[in-house]
N, C-alpha and C positions, 0 to 999 in steps of 0.2 A: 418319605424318609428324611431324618434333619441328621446332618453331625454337630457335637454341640463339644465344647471344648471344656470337658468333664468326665472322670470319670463313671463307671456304669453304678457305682457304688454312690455316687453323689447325686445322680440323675433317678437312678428308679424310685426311692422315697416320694418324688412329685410327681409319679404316675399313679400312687397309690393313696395317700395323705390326703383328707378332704380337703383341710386349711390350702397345702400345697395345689391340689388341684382348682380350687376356685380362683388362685390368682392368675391359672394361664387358659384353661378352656373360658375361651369367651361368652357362651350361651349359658354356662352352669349358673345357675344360682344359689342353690340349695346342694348339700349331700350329709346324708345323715346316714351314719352306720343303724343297721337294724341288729344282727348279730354277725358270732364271728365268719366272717368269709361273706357275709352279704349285707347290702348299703341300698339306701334310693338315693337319685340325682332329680332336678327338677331344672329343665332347662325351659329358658323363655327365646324365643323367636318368633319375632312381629307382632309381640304382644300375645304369642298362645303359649300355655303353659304345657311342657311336655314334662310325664312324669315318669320315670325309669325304674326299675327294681334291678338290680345286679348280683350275681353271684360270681362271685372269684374261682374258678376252675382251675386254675394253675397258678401258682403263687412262687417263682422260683428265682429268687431275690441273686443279684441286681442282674438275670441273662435274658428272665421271660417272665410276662403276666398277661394270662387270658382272663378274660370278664365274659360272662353271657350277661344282656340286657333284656328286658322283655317288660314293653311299653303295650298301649291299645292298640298300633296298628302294626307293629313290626317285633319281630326277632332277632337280633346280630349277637354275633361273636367278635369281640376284640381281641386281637394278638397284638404284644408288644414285643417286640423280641430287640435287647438291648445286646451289641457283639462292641468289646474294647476296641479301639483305633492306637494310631501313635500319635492322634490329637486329645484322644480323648471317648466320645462313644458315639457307634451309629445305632440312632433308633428308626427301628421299619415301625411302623403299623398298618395291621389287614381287619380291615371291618366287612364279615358277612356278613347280610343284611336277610331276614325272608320276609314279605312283608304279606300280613296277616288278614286285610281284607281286599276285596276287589278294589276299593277308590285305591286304596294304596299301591296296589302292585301297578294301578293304570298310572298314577304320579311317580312312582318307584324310580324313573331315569333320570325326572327332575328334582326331585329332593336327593339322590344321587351324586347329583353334579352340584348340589348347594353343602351337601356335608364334607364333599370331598374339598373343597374351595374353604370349609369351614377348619377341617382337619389341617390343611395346610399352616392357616394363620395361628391356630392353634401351636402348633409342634414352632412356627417362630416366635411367638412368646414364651414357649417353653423356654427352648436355646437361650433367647434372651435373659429371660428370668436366673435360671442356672447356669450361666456364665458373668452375669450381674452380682453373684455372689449370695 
């Protein structure tokens, strides 16, 4: 969870927005709409290329946006759920994860604890970003 000193009206556009999204998720490189309601992302970590396909599931401008992704070895669901403050906005995010093969589900706790570390610095350049102006 970040609170960011913005409203939920200024903030959700760079939850969404590929341009917007490449400057704060760190790993992203790529994201390319395919059509409407779904995109690929192409993230790189340690030099392996991970490639994502996403469908938008709930798209409910600026309170909530769920994504399902679905890469080779995993399944997750993304919730954003943006609620106003009297500073501005709190954003939660919940990522289910199912992961798709055996090597996966046996590494599942450590790549767990590297996305959640990853999510973290992610949502503070968000903040950043969208308070930066």
């Amino acid at each position: 969870m970040v609170e960011i000193a913005a409203p939920p009206e200024r903030v959700f556009p760079y939850l969404v927005a590929p341009d917007h999204r490449l400057r704060w998720m760190g790993l992203l490189v790529e994201s390319e709409p395919l059509e409407e309601g779904r995109f690929r992302d192409v993230f790189v970590e340690h030099g392996q290329r991970i490639e994502l396909e996403a469908d938008v599931v709930r798209d409910q401008p600026p309170d909530l946006l769920e994504v399902r992704l679905r890469g080779d070895l995993f399944d997750a669901t993304s919730t954003q759920r943006l609620e106003a403050t009297e500073i501005g906005t709190r954003l939660a995010t919940v990522v289910e994860t199912a992961y798709t093969s055996r090597l996966a589900r046996l590494a599942g706790p450590l790549v767990a604890r590297r996305a959640q570390r990853q999510l973290e610095a992610d949502l503070a350049a968000l903040k950043e970003l969208v308070e930066g102006g």
